[in-house]
N, C-alpha and C positions, 0 to 999 in steps of 0.2 A: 651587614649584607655585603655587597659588593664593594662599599669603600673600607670593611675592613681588613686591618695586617694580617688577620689569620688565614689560614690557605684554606681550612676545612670549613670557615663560615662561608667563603667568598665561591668557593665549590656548593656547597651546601644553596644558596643564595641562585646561582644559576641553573642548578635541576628543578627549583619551583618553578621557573619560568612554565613551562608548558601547562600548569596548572593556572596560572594567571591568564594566560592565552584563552584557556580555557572559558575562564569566567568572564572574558568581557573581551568579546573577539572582534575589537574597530579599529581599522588602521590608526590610527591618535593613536594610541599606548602600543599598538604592534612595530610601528616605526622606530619611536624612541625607546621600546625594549632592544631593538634588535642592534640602534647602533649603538648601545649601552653593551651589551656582548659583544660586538665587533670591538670594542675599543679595549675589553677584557681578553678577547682573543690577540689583539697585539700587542698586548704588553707583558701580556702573563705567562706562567710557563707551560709545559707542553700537557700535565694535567689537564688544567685549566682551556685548556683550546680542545683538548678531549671532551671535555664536558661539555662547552660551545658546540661543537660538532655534534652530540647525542642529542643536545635540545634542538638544533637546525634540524636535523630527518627528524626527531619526532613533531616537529610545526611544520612539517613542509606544506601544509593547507594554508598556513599563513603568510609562506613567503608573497604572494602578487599582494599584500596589503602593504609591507614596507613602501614608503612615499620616496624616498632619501634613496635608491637603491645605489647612483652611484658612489656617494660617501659611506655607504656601507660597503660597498663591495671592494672602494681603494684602501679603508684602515684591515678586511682581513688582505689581500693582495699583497699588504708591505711585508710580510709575513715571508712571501714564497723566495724572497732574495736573502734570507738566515743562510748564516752554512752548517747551521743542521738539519740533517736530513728528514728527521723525523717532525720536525717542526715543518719541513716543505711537503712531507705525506699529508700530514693530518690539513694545510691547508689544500691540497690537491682537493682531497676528500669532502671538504668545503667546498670548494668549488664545483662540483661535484655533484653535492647536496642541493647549490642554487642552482644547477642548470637551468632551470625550467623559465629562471627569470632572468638569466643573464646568458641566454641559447646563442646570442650573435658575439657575444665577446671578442677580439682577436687576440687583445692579451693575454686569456686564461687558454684560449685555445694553443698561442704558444709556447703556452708555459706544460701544458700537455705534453705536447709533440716532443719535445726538451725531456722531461722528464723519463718518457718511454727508454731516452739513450741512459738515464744514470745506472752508475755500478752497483746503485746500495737497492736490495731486492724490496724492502719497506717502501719505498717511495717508488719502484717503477709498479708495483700492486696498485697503489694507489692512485697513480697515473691511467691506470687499467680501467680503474673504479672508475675514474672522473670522464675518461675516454668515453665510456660503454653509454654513461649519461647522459652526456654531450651529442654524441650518434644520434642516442632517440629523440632529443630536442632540436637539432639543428641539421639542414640540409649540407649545407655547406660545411661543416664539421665533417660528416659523414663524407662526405666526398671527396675530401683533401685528407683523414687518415684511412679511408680502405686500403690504398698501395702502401703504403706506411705498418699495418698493420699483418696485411698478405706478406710482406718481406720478411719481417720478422717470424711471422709464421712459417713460413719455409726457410728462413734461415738454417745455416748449419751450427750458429754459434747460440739459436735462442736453447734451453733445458726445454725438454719436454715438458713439463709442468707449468714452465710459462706460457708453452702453446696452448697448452690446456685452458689456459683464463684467458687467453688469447681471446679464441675463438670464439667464445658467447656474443663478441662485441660484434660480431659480424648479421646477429640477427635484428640488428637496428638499421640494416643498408636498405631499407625498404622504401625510401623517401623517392625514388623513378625506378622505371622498366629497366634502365642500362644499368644505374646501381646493382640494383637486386641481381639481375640475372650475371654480372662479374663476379658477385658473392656467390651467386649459386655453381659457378664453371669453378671457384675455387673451394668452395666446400668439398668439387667433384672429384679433385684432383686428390682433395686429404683423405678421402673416404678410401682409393681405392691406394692412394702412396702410403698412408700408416694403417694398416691393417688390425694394429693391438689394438684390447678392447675396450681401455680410456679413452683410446682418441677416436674411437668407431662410435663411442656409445656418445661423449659431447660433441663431435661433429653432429651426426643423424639428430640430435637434438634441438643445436642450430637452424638447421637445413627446415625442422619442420616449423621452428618459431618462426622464420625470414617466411617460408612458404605461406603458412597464416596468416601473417601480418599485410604480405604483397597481394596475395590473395589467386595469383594468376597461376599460379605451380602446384597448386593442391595436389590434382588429379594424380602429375606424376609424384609428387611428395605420398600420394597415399601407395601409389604403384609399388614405387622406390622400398617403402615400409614393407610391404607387404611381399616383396621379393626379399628382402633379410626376413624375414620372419619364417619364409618356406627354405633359404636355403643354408643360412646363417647357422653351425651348428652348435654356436655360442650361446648358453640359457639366458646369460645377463644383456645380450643385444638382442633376445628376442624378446625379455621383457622389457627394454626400450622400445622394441615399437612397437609393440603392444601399448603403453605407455603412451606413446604419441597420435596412434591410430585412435584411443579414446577421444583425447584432445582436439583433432578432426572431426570427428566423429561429432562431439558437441557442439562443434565451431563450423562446422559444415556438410550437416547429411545431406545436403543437395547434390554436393560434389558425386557423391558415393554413386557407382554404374553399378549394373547388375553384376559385373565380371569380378569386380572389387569383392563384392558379399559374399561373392559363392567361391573365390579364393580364399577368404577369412572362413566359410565356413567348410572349407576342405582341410584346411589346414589344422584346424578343432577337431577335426573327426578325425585324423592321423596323428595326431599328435599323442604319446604315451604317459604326458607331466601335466597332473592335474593342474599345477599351480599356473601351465601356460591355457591349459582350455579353461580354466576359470578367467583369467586376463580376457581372452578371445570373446568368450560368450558374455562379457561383460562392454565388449565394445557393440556385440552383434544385438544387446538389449535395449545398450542406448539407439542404436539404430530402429532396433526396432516398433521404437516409439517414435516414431519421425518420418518424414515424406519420403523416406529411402525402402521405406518398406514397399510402398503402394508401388514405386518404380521395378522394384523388384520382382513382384508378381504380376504387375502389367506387361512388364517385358517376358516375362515366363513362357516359352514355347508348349501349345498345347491347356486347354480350361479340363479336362474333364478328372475327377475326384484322384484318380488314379492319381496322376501326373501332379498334382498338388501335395499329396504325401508321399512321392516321391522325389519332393524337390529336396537339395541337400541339407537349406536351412532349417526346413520342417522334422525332417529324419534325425539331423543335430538334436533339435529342440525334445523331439519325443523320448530322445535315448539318453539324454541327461535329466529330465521330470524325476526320473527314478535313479540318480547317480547318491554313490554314498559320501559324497562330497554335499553339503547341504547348500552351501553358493552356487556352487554349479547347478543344482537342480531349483534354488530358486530363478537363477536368471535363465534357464530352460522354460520352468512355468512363466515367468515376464514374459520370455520372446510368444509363447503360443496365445497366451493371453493378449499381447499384445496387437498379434494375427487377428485374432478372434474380431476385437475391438474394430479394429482400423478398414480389415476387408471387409464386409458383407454380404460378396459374393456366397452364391448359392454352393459351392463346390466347396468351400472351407467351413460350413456347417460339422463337418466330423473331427476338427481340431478343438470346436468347441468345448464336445466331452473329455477329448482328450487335458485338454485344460484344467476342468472341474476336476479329474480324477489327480490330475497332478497334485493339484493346489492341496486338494482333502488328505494325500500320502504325507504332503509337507506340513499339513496341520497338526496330522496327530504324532511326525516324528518331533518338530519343534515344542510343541506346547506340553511336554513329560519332561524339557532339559529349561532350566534355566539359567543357563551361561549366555555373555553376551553377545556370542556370535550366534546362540539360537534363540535369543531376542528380535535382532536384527534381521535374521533369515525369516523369525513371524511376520515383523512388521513388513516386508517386501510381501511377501506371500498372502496376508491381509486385504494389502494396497491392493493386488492383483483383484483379489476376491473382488472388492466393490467394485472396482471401472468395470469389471467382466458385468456384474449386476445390473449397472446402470446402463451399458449397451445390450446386453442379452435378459433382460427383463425375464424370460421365460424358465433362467437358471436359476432364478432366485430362491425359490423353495428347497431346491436341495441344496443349494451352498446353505442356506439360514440350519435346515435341519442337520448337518453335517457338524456346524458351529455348534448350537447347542447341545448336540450329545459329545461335544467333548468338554466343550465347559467344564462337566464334573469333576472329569479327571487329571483336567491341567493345572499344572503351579501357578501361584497367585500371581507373577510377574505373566505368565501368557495371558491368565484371566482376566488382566485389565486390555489384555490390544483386544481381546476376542471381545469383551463389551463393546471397545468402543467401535470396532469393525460395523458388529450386530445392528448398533445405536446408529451409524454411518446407515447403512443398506436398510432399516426400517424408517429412516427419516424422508429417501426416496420413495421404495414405497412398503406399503402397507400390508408386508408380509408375516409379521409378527401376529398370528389369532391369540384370543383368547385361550386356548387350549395349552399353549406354551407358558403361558402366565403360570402357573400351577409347579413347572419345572425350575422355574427362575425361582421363584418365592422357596421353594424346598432349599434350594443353594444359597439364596438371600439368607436365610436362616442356620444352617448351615457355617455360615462364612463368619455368619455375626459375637460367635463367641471365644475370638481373639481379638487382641487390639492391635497388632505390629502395624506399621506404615503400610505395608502393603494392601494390608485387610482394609484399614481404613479408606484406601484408593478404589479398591473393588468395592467397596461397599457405596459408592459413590458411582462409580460406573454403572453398575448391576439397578440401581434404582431410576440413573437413564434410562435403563434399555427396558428396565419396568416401567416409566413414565409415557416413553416413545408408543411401548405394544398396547396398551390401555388406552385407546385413543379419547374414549368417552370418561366419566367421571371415572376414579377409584372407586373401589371398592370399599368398604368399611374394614373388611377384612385385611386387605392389603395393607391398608394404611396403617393398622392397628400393631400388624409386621414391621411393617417401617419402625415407627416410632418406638416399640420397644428393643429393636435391633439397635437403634440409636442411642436407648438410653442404659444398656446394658454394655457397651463396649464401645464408642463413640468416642470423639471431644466434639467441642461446640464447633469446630471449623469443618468437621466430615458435616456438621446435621445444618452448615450453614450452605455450602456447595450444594448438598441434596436440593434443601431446599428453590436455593437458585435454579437448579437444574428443573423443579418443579415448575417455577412461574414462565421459562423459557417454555415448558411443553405445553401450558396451560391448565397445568395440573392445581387451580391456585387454595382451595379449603385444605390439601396438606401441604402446602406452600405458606398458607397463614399460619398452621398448627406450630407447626417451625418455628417458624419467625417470634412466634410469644415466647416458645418457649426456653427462644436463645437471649429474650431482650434483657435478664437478668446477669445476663455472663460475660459479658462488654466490660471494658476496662476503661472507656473513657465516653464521656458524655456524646459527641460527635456521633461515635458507634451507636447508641443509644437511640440516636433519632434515627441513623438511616435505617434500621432494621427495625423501631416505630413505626418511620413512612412505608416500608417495603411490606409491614400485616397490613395497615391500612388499605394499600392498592389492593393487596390479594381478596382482603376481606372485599373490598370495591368489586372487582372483578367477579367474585363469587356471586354477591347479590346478584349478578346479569345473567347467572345459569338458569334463575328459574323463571325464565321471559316461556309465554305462548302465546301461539300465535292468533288471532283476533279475539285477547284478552287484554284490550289498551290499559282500561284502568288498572291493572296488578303492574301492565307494565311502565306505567309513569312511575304507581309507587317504588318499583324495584331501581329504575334510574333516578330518584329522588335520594333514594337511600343510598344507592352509588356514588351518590354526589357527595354526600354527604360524609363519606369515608373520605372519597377524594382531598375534599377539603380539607380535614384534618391531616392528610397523609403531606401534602403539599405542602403544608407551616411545618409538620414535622420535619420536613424535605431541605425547605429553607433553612429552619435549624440546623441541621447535619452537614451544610455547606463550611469551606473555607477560604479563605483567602488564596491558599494552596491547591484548592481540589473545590472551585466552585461548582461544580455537578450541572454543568449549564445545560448536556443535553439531555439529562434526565430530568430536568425541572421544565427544561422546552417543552418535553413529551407527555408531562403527565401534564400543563396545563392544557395543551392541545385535547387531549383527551377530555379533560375539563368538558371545555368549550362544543368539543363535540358533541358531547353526550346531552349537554344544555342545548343543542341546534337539536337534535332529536327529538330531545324530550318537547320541544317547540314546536318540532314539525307534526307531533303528535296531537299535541293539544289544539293547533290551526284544524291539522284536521278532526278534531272531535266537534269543536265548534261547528264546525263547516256543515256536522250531524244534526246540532241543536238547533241554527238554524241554517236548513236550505233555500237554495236557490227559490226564486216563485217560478211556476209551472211557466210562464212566457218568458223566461230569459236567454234561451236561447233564437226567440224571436229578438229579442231585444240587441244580442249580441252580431245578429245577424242587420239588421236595419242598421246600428249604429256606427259598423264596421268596428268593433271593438270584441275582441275575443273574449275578453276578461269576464266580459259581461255573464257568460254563462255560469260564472260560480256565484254569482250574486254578491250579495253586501261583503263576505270576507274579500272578496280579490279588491274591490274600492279600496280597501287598508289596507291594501298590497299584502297582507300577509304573507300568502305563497311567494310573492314578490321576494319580500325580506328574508324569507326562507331560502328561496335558491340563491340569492348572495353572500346570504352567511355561507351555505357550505361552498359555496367557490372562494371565498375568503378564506376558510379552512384550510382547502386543497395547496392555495399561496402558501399560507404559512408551513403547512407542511412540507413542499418546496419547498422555504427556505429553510426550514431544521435539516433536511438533506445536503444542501449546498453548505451548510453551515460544519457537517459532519465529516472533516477530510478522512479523519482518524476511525472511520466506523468499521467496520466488517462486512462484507456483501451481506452477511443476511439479514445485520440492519438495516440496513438502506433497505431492503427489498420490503421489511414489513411499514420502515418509513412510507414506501411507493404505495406499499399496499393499502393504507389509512388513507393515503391522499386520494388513491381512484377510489375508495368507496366515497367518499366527500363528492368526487367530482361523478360517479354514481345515482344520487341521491342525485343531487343539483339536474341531471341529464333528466331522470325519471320526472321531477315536477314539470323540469319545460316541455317535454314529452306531454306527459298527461295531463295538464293543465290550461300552461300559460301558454307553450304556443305549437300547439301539435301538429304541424304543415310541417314546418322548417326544421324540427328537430330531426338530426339525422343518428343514424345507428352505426353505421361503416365505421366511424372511428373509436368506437366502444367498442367494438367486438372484438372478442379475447383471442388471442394466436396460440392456437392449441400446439404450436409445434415447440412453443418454449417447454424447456425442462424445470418442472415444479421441486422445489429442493428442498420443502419442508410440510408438515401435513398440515400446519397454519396455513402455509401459501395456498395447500390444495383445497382445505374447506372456504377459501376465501373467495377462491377462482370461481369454486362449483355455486356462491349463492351471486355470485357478480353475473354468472353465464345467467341462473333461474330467475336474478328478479328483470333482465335484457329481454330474456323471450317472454316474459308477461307481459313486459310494458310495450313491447312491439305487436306481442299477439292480442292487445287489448285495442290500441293504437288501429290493427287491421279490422278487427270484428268490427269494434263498436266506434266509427268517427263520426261525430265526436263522442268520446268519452263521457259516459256519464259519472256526475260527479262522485257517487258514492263507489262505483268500480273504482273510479282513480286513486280514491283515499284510502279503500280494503288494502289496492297496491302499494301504495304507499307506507303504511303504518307497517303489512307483512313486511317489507321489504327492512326496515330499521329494525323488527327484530329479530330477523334474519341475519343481519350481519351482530346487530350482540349477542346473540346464543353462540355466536362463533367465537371462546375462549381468548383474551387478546393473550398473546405470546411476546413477555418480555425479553428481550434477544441481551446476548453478549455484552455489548457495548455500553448494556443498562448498567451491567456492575463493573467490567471490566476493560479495560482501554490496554490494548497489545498491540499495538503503534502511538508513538506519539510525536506531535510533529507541529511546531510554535518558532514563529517569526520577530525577530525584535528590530526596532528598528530606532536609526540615532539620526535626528535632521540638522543640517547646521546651514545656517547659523541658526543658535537656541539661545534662549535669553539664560539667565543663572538665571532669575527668578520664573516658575513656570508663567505666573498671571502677568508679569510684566510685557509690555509689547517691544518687537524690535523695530527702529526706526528707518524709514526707510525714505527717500525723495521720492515726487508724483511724477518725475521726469525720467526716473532713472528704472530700471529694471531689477526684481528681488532675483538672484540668480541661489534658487533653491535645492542642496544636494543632499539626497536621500538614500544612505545606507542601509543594508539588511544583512543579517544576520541567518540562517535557518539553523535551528537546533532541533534534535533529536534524540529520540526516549534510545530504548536498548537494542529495538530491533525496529533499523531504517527504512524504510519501505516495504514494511511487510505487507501492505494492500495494494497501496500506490504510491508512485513518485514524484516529487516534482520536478515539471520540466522546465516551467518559467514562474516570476510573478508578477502578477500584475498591481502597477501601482497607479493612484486614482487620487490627482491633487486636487482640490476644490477651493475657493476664495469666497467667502459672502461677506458685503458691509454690512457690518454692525451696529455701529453711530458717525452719522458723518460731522464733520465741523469746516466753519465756514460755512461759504453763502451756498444756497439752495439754488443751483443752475439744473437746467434738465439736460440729463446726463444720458446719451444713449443706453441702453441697457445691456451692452456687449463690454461696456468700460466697468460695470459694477460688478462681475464675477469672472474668475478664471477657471479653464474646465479643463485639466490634462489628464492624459492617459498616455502607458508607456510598459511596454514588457522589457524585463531582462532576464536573461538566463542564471540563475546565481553556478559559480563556479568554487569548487570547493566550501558549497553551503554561504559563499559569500557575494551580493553583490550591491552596486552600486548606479546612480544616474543623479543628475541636473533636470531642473524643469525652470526656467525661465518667465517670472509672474509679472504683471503690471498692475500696480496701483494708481490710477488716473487719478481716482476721486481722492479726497483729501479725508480722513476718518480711521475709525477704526475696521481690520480687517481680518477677519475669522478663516484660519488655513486648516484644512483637515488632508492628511494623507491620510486614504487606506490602502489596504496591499490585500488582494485575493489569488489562488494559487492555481495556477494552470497544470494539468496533471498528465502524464503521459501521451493517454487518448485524449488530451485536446480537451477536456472538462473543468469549469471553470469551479472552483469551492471558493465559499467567501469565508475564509479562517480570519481574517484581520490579521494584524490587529490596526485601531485606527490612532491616530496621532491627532493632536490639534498647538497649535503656535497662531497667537497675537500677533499682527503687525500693524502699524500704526503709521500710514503715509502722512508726510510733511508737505509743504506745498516749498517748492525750492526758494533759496535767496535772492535770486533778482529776480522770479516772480514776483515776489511779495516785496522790493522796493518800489517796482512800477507799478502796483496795486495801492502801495502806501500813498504814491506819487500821485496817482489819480485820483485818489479820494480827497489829496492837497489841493488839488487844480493846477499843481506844477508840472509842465513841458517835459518830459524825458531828457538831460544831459546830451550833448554831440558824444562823448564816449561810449554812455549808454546804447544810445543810437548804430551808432557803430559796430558796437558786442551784439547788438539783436542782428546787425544784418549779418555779422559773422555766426553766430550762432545759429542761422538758419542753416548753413553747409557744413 
């Protein structure tokens, strides 16, 4: 490695670093990695410090963990007094790399300033480098080279090219008002003193990063843009600010006036180069998905129809729909679409169509080519389609019939967006009839008798979008298509997705047919069982289709038999777990199900008794006299039955709360069918106290559903519509008849549970597939080497406990949510105490901390300060839960536990020895206690 004579091992030895970094990212090994390369970088040669330098930027998350930073920073430092030059770039450039942690330096700063003056052009670049770094970390850096920097820049003696790299440095002077705005009088001067188009296009480039950053200059920064853009007759400095006006544009469509838009959109309509009005209408689209739009047509002179397609942006947008440029005409359909969406003004009703006919032109021009720019031009023009759907509900029939007559005649790369559009817009709503089915299945068939990659993706889509329009059971026929589609041109991973795709839709008898048929084609035991447990649920799930409704008895047996799948699916389930891929919230969910379906099947049988036998004809005298309610259901409520029943399902409800809070890594539409099980739970529980146990005080207000939320799957919607039907019986039974008699409330009752299982459960995403992933590690110290061993600690002295964290993540970071903090939660319980039994207040036997930190760069760190009063064993558990953007607490863990074992201190325990002797305390003794009281 590193101590050996060869140059290619010792090279070789320092590019693994960032891989070790990787693997165990705690300051302990990041510290002494890094002054093990500092001390390689000054002694080695100028290779060798190259190398050093490529592992520093590529760790630079790790640099605030180095402990040592300033013996790290004086062995590379010794470096910069060489007299070679390039030994003093490459450490420039190091210095450079650490700015972030060494921002106040004055040595490095004037080893900068120095550097800028040398003759050798390698090391004043590098000077440059380290300069521009330094800017954005430190105020005072900034501050003391902007005149240093500006001299140079208008020097007579600097080369043009140096100004060039000059000038980026200047978009760091952002750190005060009086900075920025010197950098900005002198960007003013170079803008209009060198007019060539190097130094027009990196000044204006500058000008808009400083603008950005400072934040106060936008307006005229966009002004500024948008006057070279009209008069500038240079194509390469109008695609700069084009360029930067996007960048704005993303980073602040507040800024954006109405004068601003409709100069960008005059400028697009006169302009003769497609490549700048595609630029244009590509800034005018991001805008026009943004609060610049609404500002734009609230300030608009004049509401009536006329005057609104007469407006310039509108006019832009209709006469590029149909441009033979297919970008231009997609971000033409964006902007109107995106009008459509945003205003709902009664007057922009005719840009609607106008929309719809765009969109359908760019359907069937894209989906006959498949090159990747009219891939790309689909999937925008798609995108359109739905958000138009989901705000214009009333368009939906002709965008769907539009899609499916071209279906036919599109190439297999269009035919997979067009599914999954179709499969998008019938999961809202429920525009897919039966009648359609007939055309799919002809193409379903059709498609089936090739194998290339593609077909097999469509063949997988197309049976969503058949899963989705079939809302009720399949057909026999259908299925019987499916399956030999499958097994004529198939592999096992198309008919294993299908399948998936089934148990999401609720589709589960050909979701089980699947599943057997694939359990032979697995290549390792693990696979074996989960696609075991995965028939089992379906088959589970199936038996609940044939529930009706006041038939209890079939429908115990049918949730008997449910269970009874269940169970096997569940050991299957366990099976198929690892070490690596414990399947925690799939085995959470199916035993929640469990347990549900067993509180049902409970609530059914309470009430069937309840039939065998009733109340006696005077009980509701008897409930009236006694002041006890219960009274009227007779001998079952004494056994609290109903009692036990509405606990379990508010017990349910908890836990299914906690499998949410527990699910950082889920997908919204997990969590929502999580939500969804939990309010049926708490449902049920509402309905018995309602109609039984205590009908005064149960209130409705807070169960009643807000019809204004958007339902985003047709599980969600069957689920709403029996949540709303079994609220207005139990309230309209509630009005007629109080009280309740008992056999109404049990009719209610029992319809109401099979109400909600004829409602198909819908296995979501997150059951098979996890596309975020996101785990916490964490190192405590002090830690024993042995885990079970305790550390020892005095009953006088304080454990002062420091708790690092790590956040690691899967491929794609935050694709749901982020973390913004986490929360850690240190807890102390005694164990076994030793020594004599005093009574101990009850505040000295446990410690109870809580504490947020922000992790920075995935890393962070705190102290928590414990006391051991009592003398014993003492049990520490950290957990850590994650606070997430919006402020929502998930409890991902993970949880730590460490021993520690308080001592009772030494001249405690000689004066304790002493007194059990009968001997006097010492005059020294004596003495150390009265000292030791200050």
């Amino acid at each position: 490695g590193l101590r050996s004579g060869k140059l290619g091992e010792q090279c070789e030895a320092v590019v693994r670093f960032p891989r070790l970094f990787q693997k165990y990212p705690f300051p302990i090994l990041i510290n002494s990695a890094f002054l093990k390369l500092a001390d390689v970088f000054r002694v080695g040669n100028n290779f060798l410090r190259l190398c050093v330098l490529k592992v520093t930027q590529q760790s630079e998350k790790h640099l605030e963990k180095i402990l040592n930073v300033d013996e790290f920073v004086k062995r590379v430092f010794s470096v910069i007094h060489s007299n070679d030059p390039v030994a003093r770039a490459i450490t420039l450039r190091m210095l450079g790399s650490m700015a972030s942690i060494i921002p106040e330096r004055k040595n490095a700063h004037h080893s900068i300033r120095q550097s800028l003056d040398s003759h050798d052009n390698v090391e004043v670049e590098a000077a440059i480098f380290a300069a521009a770094n330094f800017s954005a970390q430190s105020k005072d850096f900034a501050a003391g080279i902007c005149n240093k920097i500006s001299e140079m820049i208008q020097g007579l003696a600097t080369p043009v090219d140096l100004k060039l790299k000059l000038i980026p440095i200047l978009q760091h002077m952002h750190h005060d008002a009086s900075l920025a705005s010197s950098s900005r009088q002198l960007l003013q001067q170079l803008v209009t003193s060198y007019p060539s188009t190097k130094m027009v296009i990196v000044t204006l480039h500058t000008f808009t990063l400083l603008a950005a950053s400072s934040l106060v200059d936008i307006p005229k920064q966009i002004q500024l843009l948008l006057q070279y853009l009209k008069n500038d007759p240079r194509k390469a400095v109008k695609r700069l600010a084009i360029q930067d006006l996007k960048l704005l544009a993303n980073k602040t469509p507040h800024t954006w006036s109405r004068e601003n838009i409709q100069a960008l959109c005059e400028s697009a309509l006169h302009t003769p180069y497609d490549s700048l009005k595609l630029g244009m209408l590509s800034v005018l689209s991001t805008l026009s998905g943004t609060i610049a739009i609404k500002q734009y047509f609230s300030s608009a002179p004049g509401t009536a129809a006329t005057t609104v397609r007469s407006l310039d942006l509108v006019k832009l947008a209709q006469e590029c729909c149909y441009h033979n440029n297919r970008g231009i005409a997609a971000h033409g359909v964006r902007i109107l679409t995106n009008i459509s969406a945003s205003c709902q003004e009664k007057d922009l009703l005719p840009l609607e169509q106008d929309a719809v006919f765009g969109l359908e032109a760019l359907l069937v021009l894209c989906s006959q080519d498949d090159s990747p720019g009219a891939q790309a031009t689909l999937k925008i023009t798609l995108t359109c389609m739905v958000k138009l759907v989901k705000c214009r509900p009333h368009l939906s029939q002709s965008v769907v019939e539009s899609l499916l007559t071209q279906l036919h005649s599109a190439q297999d790369a269009a035919r997979i967006l067009m599914c999954h559009c179709l499969a998008a817009i019938a999961m809202q709503l429920p525009v897919l009839a039966d009648g359609m089915l007939g055309d799919l299945m002809d193409l379903y068939k059709l498609i089936g008798q090739s194998a290339t990659d593609k077909k097999q993706e469509l063949l997988v889509s197309l049976a969503t979008v058949i899963f989705v329009s079939s809302q009720k059971a399949l057909s026999s026929e259908i299925k019987t298509v499916i399956k030999q589609q499958l097994e004529n041109a198939s592999n096992g991973w198309t008919a294993y997705r299908i399948a998936r795709q089934a148990s999401r839709m609720g589709n589960h008898d050909m979701a089980r047919e699947l599943y057997q048929s694939l359990l032979t084609q697995v290549a390792s035991e693990h696979f074996y069982f989960w696609l075991n447990s995965l028939k089992e649920f379906s088959h589970a799930e199936q038996c609940l289709t044939g529930l009706q409704e006041d038939n209890y008895s079939s429908a115990l047996s049918c949730i008997a038999e449910a269970l009874k799948s269940y169970h096997k699916g569940i050991a299957s389930l366990t099976a198929a777990s690892t070490p690596l891929n414990p399947l925690s919230f799939q085995c959470g969910f199916v035993k929640l199900r469990i347990d549900l379906l067993q509180a049902f099947s409970q609530l059914i049988c309470t009430c069937n008794s309840l039939k065998t036998s009733p109340p006696p004809a005077i009980a509701t005298t008897i409930a009236m006299t006694s002041g006890n309610d219960l009274q009227r259901c007779g001998r079952i409520s004494n056994q609290a039955g109903m009692k036990h029943s509405m606990e379990e399902f508010r017990n349910l409800a908890t836990r299914y709360g906690d499998l949410y809070q527990s699910s950082f890594d889920a997908d919204s539409a997990t969590l929502r069918n999580v939500e969804l099980q939990q309010q049926s739970c708490l449902l049920i529980s509402h309905a018995i106290e309602a109609l039984i146990l205590d009908p005064e005080s149960a209130s409705f207000q807070e169960y009643s559903s807000n019809g204004t939320a958007q339902v985003e799957s047709e599980y969600e919607r069957r689920m709403m519509s029996v949540f709303n039907h079994v609220l207005e019986e139990v309230e309209s039974l509630n009005r007629k008849y109080a009280p309740v008699s008992y056999l109404a409330s049990n009719t209610c009752l029992c319809n109401a549970v099979i109400a909600l299982l004829k409602v198909p459960l819908s296995f979501q995403r997150y059951f098979f597939q996890k596309l975020q992933s996101t785990s916490i590690k964490l190192a405590l110290s002090p830690s024993p080497r042995n885990p079970a061993e305790p550390i020892a600690v005095q009953n006088n002295q304080q454990l002062a406990l420091k708790v690092e964290g790590v956040v690691q993540h899967g491929s794609k970071p935050g694709l749901f949510r982020k973390i913004q903090s986490v929360c850690l939660n240190v807890s102390s319980v005694l164990q076994s105490k030793s020594g004599q039994d005093y009574k101990i207040p009850i505040d000295n036997m446990t410690n109870e901390m809580e504490q947020r930190v922000e992790p920075h760069n995935d890393y962070f760190s705190t102290q928590f300060l414990l006391n051991f009063v009592i003398l014993g064993t003492h049990n520490i558990t950290v957990e850590s839960s994650v606070i997430d953007s919006n402020g929502i607490v998930w409890k991902t863990g993970p949880k730590t536990t460490i021993f520690v074992k308080s001592l009772e201190d030494p001249y405690s325990q000689q004066v304790r020895l002493q007194q059990q002797q009968g001997q006097p305390p010492s005059q020294q003794q004596q003495q150390r206690t009265a000292y030791s009281r200050f």
